[in-house]
C-alpha positions as CSV (number, residue, x, y, z in Angstrom):
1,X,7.7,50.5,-213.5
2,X,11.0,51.5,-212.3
3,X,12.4,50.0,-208.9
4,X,15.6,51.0,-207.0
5,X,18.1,53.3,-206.6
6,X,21.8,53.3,-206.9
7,X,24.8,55.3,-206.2
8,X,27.2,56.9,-208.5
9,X,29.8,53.5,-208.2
10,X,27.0,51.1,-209.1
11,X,26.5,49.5,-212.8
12,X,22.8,49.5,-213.1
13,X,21.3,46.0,-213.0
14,X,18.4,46.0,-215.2
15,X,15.6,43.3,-215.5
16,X,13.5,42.7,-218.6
17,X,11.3,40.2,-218.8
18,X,8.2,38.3,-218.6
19,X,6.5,38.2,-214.8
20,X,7.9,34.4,-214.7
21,X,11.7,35.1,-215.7
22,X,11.7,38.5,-213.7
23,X,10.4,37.5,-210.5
24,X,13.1,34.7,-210.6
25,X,15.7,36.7,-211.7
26,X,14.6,40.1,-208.9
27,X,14.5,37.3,-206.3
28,X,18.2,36.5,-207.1
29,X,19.6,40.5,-207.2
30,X,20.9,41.2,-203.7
31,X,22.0,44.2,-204.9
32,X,19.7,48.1,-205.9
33,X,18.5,47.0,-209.3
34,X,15.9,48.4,-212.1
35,X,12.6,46.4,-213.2
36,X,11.1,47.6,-216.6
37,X,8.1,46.6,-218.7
38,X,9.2,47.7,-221.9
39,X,11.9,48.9,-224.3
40,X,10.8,52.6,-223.8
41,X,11.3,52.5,-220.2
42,X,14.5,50.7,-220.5
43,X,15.4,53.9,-222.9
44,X,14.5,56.3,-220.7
45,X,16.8,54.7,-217.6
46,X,20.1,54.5,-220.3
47,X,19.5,58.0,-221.2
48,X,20.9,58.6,-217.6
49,X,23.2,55.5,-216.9
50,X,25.5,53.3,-218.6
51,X,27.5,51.0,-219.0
52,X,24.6,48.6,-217.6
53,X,23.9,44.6,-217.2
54,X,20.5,43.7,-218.3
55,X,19.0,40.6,-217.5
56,X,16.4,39.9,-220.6
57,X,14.4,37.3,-221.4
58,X,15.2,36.0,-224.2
59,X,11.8,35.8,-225.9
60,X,12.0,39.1,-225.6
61,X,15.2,40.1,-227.2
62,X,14.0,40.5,-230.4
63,X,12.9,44.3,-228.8
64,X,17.0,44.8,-228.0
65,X,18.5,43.9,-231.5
66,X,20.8,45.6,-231.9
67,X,21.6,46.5,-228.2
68,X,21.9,49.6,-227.2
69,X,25.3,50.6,-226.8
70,X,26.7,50.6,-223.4
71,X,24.3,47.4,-222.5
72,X,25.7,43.9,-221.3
73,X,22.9,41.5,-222.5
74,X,22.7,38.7,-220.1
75,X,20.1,36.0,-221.5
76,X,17.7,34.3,-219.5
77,X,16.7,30.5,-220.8
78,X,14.9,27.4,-220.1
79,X,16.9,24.2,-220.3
80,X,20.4,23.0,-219.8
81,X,23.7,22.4,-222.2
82,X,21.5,22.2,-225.5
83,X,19.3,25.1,-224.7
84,X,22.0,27.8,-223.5
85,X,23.9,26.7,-226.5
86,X,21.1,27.6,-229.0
87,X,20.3,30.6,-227.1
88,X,23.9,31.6,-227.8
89,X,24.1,30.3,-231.5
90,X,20.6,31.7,-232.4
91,X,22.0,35.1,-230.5
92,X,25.3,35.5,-231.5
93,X,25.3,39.3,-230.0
94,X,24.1,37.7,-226.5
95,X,27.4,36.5,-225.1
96,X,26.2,35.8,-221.4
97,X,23.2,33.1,-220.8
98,X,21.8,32.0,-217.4
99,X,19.3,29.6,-217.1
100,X,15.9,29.8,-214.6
101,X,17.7,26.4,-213.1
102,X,20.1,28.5,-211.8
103,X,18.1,31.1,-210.7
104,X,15.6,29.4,-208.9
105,X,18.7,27.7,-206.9
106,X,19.5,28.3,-203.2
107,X,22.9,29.6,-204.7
108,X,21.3,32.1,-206.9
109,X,22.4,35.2,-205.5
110,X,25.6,34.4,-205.5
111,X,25.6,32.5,-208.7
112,X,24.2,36.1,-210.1
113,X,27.0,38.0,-208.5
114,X,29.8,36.2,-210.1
115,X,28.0,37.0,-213.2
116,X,28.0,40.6,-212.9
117,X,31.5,40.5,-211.7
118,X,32.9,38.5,-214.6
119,X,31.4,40.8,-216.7
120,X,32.5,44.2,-215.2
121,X,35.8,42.9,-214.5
122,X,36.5,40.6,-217.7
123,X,39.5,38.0,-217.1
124,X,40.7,39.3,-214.3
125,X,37.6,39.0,-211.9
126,X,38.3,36.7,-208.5
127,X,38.1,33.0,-208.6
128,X,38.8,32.0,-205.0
129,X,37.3,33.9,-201.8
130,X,35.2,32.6,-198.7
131,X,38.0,30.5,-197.3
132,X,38.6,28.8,-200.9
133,X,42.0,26.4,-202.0
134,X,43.6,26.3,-204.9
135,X,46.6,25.3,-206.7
136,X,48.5,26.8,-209.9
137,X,50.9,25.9,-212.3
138,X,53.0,26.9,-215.3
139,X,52.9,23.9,-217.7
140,X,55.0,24.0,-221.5
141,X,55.4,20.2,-221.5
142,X,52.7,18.1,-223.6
143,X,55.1,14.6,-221.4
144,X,53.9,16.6,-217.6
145,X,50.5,16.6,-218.8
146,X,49.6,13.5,-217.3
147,X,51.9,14.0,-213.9
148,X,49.3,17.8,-213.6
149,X,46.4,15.4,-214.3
150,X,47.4,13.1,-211.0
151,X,47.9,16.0,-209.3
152,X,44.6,17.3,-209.9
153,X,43.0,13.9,-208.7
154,X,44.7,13.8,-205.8
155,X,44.4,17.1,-204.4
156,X,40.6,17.1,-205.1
157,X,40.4,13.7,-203.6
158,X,42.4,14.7,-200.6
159,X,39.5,17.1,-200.1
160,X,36.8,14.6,-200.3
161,X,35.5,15.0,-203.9
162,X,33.8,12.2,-205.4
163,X,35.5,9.9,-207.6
164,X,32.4,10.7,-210.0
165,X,33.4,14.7,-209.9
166,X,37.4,14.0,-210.4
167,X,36.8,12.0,-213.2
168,X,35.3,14.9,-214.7
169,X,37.6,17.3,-213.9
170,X,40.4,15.3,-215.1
171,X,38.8,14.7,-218.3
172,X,37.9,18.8,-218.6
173,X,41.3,19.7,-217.6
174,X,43.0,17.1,-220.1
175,X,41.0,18.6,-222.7
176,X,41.4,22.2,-222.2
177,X,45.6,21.9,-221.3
178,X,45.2,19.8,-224.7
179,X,44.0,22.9,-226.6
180,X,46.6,25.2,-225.2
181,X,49.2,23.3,-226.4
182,X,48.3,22.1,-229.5
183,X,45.0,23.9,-230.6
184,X,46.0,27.4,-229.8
185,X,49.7,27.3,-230.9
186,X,48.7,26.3,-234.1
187,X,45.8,28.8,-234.2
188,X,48.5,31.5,-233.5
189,X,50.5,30.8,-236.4
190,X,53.3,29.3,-234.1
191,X,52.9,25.8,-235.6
192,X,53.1,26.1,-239.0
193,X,51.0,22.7,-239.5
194,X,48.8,21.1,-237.0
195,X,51.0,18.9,-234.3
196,X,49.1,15.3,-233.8
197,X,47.9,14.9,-230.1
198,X,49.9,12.2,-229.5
199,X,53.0,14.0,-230.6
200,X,55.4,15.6,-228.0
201,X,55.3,19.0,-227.7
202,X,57.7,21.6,-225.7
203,X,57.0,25.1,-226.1
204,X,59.3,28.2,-224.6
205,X,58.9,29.1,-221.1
206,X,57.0,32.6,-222.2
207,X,54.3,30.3,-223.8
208,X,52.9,28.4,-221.2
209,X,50.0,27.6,-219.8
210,X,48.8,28.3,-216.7
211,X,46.4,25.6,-214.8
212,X,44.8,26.5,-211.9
213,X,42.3,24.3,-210.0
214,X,40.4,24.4,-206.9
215,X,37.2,24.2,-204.1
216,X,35.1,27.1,-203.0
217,X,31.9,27.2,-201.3
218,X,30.7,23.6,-202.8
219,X,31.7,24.3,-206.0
220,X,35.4,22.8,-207.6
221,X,36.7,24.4,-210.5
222,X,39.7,23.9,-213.7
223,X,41.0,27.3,-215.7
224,X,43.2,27.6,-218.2
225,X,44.7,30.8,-219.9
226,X,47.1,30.6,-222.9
227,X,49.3,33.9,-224.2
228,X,47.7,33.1,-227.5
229,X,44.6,34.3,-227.8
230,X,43.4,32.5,-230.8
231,X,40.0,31.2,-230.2
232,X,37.7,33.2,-232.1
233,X,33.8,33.4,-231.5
234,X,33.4,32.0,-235.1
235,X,35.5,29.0,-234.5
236,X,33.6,28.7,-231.0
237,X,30.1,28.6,-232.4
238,X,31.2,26.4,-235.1
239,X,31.9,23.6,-233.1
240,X,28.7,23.9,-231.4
241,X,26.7,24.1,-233.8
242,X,28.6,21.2,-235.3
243,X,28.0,19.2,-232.1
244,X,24.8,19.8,-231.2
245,X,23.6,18.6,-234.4
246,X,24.8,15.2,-233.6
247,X,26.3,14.9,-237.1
248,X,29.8,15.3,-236.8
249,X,32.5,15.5,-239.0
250,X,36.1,14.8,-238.2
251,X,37.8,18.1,-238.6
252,X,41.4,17.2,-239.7
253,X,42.5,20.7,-239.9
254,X,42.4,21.1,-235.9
255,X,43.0,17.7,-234.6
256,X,39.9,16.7,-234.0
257,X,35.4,17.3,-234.3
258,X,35.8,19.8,-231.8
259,X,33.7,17.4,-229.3
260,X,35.9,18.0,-226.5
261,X,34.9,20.9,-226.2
262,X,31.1,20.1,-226.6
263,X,31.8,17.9,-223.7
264,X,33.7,20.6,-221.5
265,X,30.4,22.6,-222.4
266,X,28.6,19.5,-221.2
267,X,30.3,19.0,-217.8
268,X,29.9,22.5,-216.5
269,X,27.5,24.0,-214.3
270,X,29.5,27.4,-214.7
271,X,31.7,27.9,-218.3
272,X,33.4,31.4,-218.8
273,X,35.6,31.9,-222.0
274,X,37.6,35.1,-222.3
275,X,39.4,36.0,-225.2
276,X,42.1,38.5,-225.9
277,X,43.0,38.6,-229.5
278,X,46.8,37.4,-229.3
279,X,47.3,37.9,-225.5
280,X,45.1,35.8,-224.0
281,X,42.2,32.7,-224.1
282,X,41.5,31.9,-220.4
283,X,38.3,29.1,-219.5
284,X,37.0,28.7,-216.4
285,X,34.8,25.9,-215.8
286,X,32.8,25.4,-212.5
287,X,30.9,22.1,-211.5
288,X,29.3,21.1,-208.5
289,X,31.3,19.3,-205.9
290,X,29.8,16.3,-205.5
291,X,28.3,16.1,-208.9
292,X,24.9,17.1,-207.7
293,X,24.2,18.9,-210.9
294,X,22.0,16.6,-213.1
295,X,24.2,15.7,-216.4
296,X,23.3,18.3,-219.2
297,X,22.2,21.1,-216.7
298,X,24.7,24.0,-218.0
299,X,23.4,27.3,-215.1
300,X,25.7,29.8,-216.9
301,X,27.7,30.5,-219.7
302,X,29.7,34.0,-220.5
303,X,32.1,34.2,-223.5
304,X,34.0,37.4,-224.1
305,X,35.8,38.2,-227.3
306,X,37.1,41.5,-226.4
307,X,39.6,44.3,-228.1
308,X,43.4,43.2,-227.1
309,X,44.1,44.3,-224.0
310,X,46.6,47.4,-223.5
311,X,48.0,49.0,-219.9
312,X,50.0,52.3,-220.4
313,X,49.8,51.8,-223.7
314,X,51.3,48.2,-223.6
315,X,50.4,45.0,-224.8
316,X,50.4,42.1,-221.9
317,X,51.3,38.8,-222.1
318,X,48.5,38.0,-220.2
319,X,45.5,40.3,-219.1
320,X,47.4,41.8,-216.5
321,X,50.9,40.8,-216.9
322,X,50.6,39.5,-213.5
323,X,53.4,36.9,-214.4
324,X,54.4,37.1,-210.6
325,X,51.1,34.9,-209.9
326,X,52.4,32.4,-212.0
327,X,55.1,29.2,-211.1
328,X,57.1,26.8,-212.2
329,X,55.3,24.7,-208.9
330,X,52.4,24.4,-207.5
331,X,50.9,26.5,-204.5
332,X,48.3,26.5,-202.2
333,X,45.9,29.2,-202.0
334,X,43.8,29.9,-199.3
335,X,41.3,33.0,-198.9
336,X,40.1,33.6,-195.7
């Protein structure tokens, strides 16, 4: 059966699944939105509009493989970190997971809108609205890493985040400023050998990172984007596949067994990679303010490993080139 309409501006949202999944998942769509029962109905709605998003459960995937073109898969999955993980390893074309956790939260809706929004609007989408704060820096300098990493504490703790949450953050921001600059330069080709962690490094002004942290809505957040671009979907799966398997092998090559980033993965309630071959690698993690989120309960995950990014025919630094965001200081943000 087919439900909703929508106007010409509208992707459709389309929900596939089993009675369980799909009531959960309908419940959560505050927008117009499509509800089949098979893959012939889902045909017959693409042959008059795409792109789409469909929400499928992913027992039932097996009927979209391969996807029909112009369809975002987003995967719908029991469990937390060690569940969505093997949802994406055992899916590797399904790039965007949710779990029922998530869905059958009081924040669903608008949990399920960020979703769609990442995905329609790739690494430029909106991080801070409804009266959210924020801060952003450049940072080039592996010896300011720790003088960010106090800054981060303080401003979350001057805004009443628990000691239990910073800690976190720190550790996830630590790791993921870390990987930009060390990981990703080498990655690139712009180390010829891999730099020891505990090396100092100083790259050019032009490739920085950017840090950006911040509170909305009950939710704090750390992203970081590097003009590198060098984290591949291969690499990515990888390491969690390496990781979830408990048996771990120190990977000299990279600095490290990759569980860094099994625990960034671990941490989150909300993980978004975006990846612009060469431009741009730009996570986003999202936890809980007050560390309400029981340990190992990953809601969402998206990756994107998209085409490189070109405007007017021209390669940007960053998604965007919106360079003028970026500064050598901090700022405040607020969105009112």
């Amino acid at each position: 059966m087919l439900e909703g309409t929508l106007d010409a501006e509208q992707w459709p949202l389309v929900v596939f699944a089993r009675e369980e999944f799909a009531n959960l998942v309908t419940a959560a769509i505050s927008t117009p939105h499509f509800r089949v029962s098979s893959r012939t109905e889902l045909a017959i709605l693409l042959a008059r509009r795409r792109p789409c998003i469909a929400f499928v459960d992913l027992e039932l995937i097996s009927q979209l493989d391969p996807a029909p073109p112009g369809v975002t898969i987003v995967g719908v999955a029991r469990g937390g970190v060690s569940e969505l993980v093997e949802a994406l390893l055992t899916h590797p074309s399904v790039l965007h997971v949710v779990s029922t956790t998530m869905l059958a939260s009081p924040q669903a809706s608008q949990h399920l809108a960020d979703v769609c929004e990442r995905i329609q609007h790739g690494p430029e989408h909106a991080v801070l609205r409804d009266a959210g704060i924020g801060r952003a820096a450049l940072l080039a300098s592996s010896e300011r890493r720790a003088q960010r990493l106090e800054r981060i504490a303080d401003f979350f703790a001057a805004h009443g985040i628990s000691a239990k949450t910073i800690e976190m953050m720190n550790d996830v921001a630590e790791e993921l400023i870390t990987n930009a600059l060390y990981d990703a330069p080498h990655e690139a080709g712009w180390f010829g050998t891999p730099v020891p962690r505990t090396a100092a490094v100083e790259l050019p002004p032009e490739h920085a990172c950017e840090i950006s942290y911040g509170i909305q809505a009950g939710r704090v957040f750390v992203r970081v984007r590097d003009p590198f671009g060098a984290l591949t979907q291969r690499r990515l799966f990888q390491v969690l596949d390496r990781c979830r398997t408990k048996d771990v092998q120190f990977d000299e090559s990279r600095g490290g067994a990759g569980l860094g980033m099994w625990r960034v993965f671990s941490a989150a309630s909300t993980l978004v990679v975006s990846v612009i071959p060469g431009r741009l690698t730009d996570i986003l993690v999202w936890v809980d303010a007050n560390n309400r989120r029981p340990a190992g309960k990953l809601h969402t995950a998206q990756l994107s490993f998209p085409d490189p990014f070109v405007r007017d025919g021209v390669a940007g630094r960053f998604a965007a080139d919106h360079d003028f965001d970026l500064m050598d200081e901090s700022f405040t943000a607020v969105i009112s």
